[in-house]
N, C-alpha and C positions, 0 to 999 in steps of 0.2 A: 504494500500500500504506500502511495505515494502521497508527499503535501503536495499543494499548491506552490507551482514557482511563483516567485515575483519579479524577475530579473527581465530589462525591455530587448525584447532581440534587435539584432544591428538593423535591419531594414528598418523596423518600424522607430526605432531612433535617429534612423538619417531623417526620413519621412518628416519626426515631429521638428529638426534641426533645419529642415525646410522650408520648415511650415511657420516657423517662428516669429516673433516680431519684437522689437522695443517695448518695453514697460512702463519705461517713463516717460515723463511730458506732462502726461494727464489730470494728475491729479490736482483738485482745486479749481480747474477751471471750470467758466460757466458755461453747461451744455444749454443747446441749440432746443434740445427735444426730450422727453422725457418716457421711456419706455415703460410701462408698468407690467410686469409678469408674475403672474399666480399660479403656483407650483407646492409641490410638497418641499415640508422639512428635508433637507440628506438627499435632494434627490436631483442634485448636479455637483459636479464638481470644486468644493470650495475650497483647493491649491494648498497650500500649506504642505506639512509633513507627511500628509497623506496623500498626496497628491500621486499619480503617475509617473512625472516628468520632475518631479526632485521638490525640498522644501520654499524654494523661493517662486513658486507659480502661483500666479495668483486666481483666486475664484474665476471660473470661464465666463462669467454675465461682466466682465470687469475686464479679462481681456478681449472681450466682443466690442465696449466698448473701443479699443486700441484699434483694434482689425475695421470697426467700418470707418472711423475716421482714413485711414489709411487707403480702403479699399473706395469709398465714397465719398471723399472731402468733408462730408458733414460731422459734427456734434451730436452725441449721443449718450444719455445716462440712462442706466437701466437698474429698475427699481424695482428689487425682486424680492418679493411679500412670500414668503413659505405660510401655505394654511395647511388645517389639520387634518382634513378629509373633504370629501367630496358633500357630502350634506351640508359642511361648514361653507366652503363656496359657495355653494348655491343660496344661502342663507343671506348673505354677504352682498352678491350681485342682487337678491330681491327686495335687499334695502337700501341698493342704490349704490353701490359700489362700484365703480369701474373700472378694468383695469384693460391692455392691447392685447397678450396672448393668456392662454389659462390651459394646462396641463391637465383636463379631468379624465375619468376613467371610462372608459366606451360608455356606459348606462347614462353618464351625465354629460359626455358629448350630446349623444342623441337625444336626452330631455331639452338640453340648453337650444339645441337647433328646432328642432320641435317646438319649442316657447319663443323663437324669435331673435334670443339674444347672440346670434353668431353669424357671422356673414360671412360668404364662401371665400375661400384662398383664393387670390387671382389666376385664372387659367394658366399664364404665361410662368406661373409656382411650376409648374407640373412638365412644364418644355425639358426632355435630357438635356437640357444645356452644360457648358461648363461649369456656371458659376452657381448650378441649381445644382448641389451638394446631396439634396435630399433624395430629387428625382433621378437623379445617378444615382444614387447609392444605396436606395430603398429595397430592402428582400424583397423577391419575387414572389415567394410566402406570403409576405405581409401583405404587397399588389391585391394577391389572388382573395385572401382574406378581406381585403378593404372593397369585392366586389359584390362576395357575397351577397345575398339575398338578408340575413341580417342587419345589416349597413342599412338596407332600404329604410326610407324613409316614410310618413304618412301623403306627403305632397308629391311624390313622385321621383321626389330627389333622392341620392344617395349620399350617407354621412362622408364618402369618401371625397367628397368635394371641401369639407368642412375641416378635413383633419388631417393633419402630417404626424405617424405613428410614432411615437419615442421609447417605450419601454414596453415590453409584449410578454405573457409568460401563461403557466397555466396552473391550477391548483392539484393538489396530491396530499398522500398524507407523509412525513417526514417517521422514517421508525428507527426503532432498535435492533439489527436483525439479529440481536442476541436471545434476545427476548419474545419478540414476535416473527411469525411466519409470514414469509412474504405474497402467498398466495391471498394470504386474510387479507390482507391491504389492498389487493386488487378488486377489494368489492367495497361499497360505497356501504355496507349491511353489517362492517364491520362495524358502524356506529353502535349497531344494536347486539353485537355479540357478548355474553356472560363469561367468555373467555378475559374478555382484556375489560372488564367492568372496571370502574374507575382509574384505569392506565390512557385513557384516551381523553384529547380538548378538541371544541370545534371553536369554529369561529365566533365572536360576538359583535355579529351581525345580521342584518335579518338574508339580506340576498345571499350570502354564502354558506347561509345555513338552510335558505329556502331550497337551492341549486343542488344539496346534498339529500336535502329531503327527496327531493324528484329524484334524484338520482338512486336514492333506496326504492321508491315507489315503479318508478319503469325501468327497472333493472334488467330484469329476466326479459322483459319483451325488447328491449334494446341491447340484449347479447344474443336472442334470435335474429335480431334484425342485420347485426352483425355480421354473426353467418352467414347467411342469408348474401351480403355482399359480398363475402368472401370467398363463396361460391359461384359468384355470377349471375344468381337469380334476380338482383336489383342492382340500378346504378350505384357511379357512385352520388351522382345528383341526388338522387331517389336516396337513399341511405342518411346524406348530408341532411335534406327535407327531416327526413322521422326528426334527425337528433335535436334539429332547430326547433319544429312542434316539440318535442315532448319536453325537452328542457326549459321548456319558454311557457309551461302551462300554467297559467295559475288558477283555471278552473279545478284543478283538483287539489287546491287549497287546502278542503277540507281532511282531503286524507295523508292528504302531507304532515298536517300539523298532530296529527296522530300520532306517526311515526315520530315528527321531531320533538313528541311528547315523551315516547320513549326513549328515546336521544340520550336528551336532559337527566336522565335519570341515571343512565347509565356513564356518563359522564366524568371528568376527574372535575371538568370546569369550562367556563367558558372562556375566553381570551382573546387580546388583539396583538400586543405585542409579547408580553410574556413570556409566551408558549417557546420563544424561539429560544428560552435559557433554560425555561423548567426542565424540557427535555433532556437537555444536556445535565443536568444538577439529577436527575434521575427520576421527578416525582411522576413521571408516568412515561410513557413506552412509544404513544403515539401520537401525534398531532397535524390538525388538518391547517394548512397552509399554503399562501400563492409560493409561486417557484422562487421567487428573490429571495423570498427571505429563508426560504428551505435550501438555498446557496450558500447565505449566511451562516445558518443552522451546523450545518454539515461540516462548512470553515471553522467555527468556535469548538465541537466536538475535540478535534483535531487541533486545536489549540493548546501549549504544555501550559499556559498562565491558567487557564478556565480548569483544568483538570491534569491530576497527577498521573491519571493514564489517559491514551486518546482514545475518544470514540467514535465510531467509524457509522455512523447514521446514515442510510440509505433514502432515499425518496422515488414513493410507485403512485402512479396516475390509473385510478380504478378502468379497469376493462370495459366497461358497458359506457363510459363517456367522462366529461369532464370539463372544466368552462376552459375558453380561451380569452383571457382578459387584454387589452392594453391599456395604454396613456398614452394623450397624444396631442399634440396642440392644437388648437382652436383660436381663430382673432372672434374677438366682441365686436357685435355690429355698431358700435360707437366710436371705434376705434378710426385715427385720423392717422398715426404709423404704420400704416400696411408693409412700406416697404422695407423699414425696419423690421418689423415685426418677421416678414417673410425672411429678411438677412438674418436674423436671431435662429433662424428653425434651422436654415441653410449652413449657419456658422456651427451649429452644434452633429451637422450631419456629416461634419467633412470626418475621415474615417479616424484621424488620430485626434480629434475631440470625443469623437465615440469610445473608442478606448480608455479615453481618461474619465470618460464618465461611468462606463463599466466597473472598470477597476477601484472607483471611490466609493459606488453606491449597490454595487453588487447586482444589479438587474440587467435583464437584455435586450440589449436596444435592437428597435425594427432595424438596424442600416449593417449592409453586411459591407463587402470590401475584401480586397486583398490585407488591407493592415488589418482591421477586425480578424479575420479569418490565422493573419499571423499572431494573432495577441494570442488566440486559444490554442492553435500549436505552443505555446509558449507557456501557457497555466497546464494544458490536458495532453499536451502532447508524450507520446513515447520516447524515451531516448533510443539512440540506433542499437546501444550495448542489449537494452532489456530484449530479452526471450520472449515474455506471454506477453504479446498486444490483442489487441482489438483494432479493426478497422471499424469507424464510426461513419455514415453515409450522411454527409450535410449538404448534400446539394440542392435538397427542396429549398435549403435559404439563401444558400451562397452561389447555387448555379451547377450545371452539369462538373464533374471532376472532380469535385471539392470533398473527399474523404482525410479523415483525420486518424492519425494511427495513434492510439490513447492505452491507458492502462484497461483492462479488462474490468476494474472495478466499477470506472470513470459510467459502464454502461447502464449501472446504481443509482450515479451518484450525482455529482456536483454538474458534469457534460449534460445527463439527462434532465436534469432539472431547466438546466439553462436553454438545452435546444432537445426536445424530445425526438426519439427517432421517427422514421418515417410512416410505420402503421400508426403509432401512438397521432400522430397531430391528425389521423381521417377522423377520430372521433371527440377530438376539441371540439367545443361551441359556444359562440360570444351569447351573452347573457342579456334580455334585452333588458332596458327600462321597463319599470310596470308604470301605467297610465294611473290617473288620479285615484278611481275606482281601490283597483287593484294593489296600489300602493298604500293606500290607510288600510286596507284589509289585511295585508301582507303583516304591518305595524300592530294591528292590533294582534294577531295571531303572537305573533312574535315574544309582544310583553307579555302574553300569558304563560308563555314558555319557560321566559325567563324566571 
């Protein structure tokens, strides 16, 4: 078993010596325009000792400012507001708050554009040009995702007009596999099993725990359905349809919350952040969590400060389905910086800012690349000396050829987490928004739960 490198390979360090620019000048002076951006906590690069590229880098909304004076003659200060979640935003903007871009999670993209509050990226965003960082350099994956039938919107439009992806992953449960069987994790029913009664958390939230309810409730008929593809007998379109119906149902509400009645009972606890240390400290076995931070997870086990032995926590995505979430920018239809705003998406697309934001915040960004693609030769890769590899087939996101030669465990663990293989992503599925209805119904279920 291998750690995680950190060390930057020579390419991708000429790249960023490349790519470089002046530091100074700037500070003090009085910008032209004032950018505002609404993002999470941790969740870009803020330079320092933890930085990629050494202690003296500064946060990337601070060297964007440097690059578009440079790149664009103009004045620019970017005013970047970290909020706490996605209800908190929305909160925020309904009381009048404005801000240029906002980072929310597919379910409040598609609310926010559905309500009004976001106006499409300019067509000429999307041109493969040179200086369009994003549209060059966007997964093909992600494309294909963003075309979906999901995406669809109620007016005819598609969210894909609205949003340039930034960080994409899927949910699973993070385990022990000392302790629990890894078969058990492949079912979403594991919630309810007497085996692992109070070794298991799930989410404390209602979508992520509604999404697993469904997921125990059309389980079996969605491992028929399965088959079913896997033999030929239905498309894959046809297959993709079932998972988007059944996961998207909230007519059967009522019998969800049954289940997630049982849930709760069986349960160690419920959690948001927690969960990603408990684990580790040992007070239960399993826990339900998005792929970032079961990346985290997995790095802290393995950690000799956190624990005087390491542990080696695996991460499984249940077999009968499972959500495919991102984050992803969005301009406010108020918004008078468009072409900042567009430079801001652009400058964080270019592949060795990708990197650096990978490597700070631990999630995977939609944008692949030859330097991305070197960064994970670099954490997952095989050395030539080791015997037992794995080939790992990444070309759904990076493009035809793109195999990676990784440790054998890496097909567990920290790799899988971050890029699932190639059967696993046909039964990912983005999670819609629930409508007004649906959504207080959803809430009240929920607090009874709890």
């Amino acid at each position: 078993m291998k750690r995680m490198k950190r060390t930057i390979p020579f390419a991708l360090l000429a790249c960023i010596a490349l790519s470089s620019f002046p530091l100074g000048g700037c500070n003090g002076e009085t910008a032209e325009n004032v950018l505002r951006v609404a993002s999470w906590d941790e969740y870009i690069c803020e330079g320092g000792e933890d930085s990629y590229v050494g202690a003296d880098a500064l946060p990337l909304y601070e060297e964007f400012e440097i690059w578009y004076e440079q790149v664009y003659g103009k004045k620019i200060t970017v005013e970047y507001i970290p909020l706490q979640d996605n209800e908190t935003m929305y909160n925020k903007i309904k009381m009048g708050d404005s801000y240029d871009l906002l980072c929310p999670s597919e379910y409040m993209c598609m609310k926010l554009a559905e309500e009004g509050y976001l106006q499409k990226l300019p067509t000429s965003f999307f041109d493969k040009t040179e200086e369009n960082y994003y549209a060059t350099y966007v997964s093909p994956y992600i494309e294909n995702v963003f075309s979906d039938e999901a995406m669809d919107l109620s007016d005819g439009s598609s969210l894909s007009e609205y949003v340039a992806g930034y960080m994409w992953g899927s949910t699973g449960f993070v385990f022990n596999p000392e302790t629990v069987d890894r078969e058990d994790v492949k079912s979403w029913n594991v919630f309810l099993s007497d085996k692992y009664n109070r070794r298991i958390s799930a989410k404390d939230n209602v979508r992520d725990s509604y999404f697993a309810g469904l997921g125990m409730y059309y389980e079996n008929f969605l491992l028929e359905e399965k088959s079913k593809f896997a033999q030929g007998e239905i498309t894959k379109e046809e297959y993709k349809h079932t998972l988007f119906t059944k996961m998207n149902d909230t007519n059967a509400m009522p019998q969800v919350q049954k289940l997630l009645e049982k849930m709760r009972g069986n349960l160690y606890g419920l959690e948001t952040d927690e969960g990603k240390l408990d684990i580790i400290t040992g007070l239960f076995d399993i826990s339900y969590q998005w792929s970032g931070d079961a990346v985290y997870t997995l790095d802290m086990g393995e950690d000799e400060e956190m624990r005087d032995e390491p542990l080696y926590l695996e991460y499984c995505i249940p077999e009968s389905a499972s959500n495919l979430w991102f984050d992803g920018w969005v301009l406010m239809n108020n918004s008078k910086n468009v072409d900042a705003a567009t430079a801001f998406i652009n400058f964080l697309s270019m592949p060795e800012n990708v990197v650096r934001n990978m490597y700070y915040i631990g999630y995977t960004s939609c944008i692949g690349g030859d330097e991305v693609f070197a960064y994970l030769e670099e954490t997952y890769g095989a050395g030539e000396e080791e015997e037992e590899t794995a080939e790992y087939d990444l070309s759904y996101f990076f493009g035809e050829g793109y195999t990676l030669t990784t440790y054998p465990d890496q097909i567990h663990r920290q790799l899988f987490a971050q890029y699932p293989d190639t059967d696993t992503i046909d039964r990912l599925v983005i999670m819609q928004y629930f409508d007004k209805q649906a959504n207080a119904q959803a809430n009240r279920m929920w607090n009874t739960i709890k």
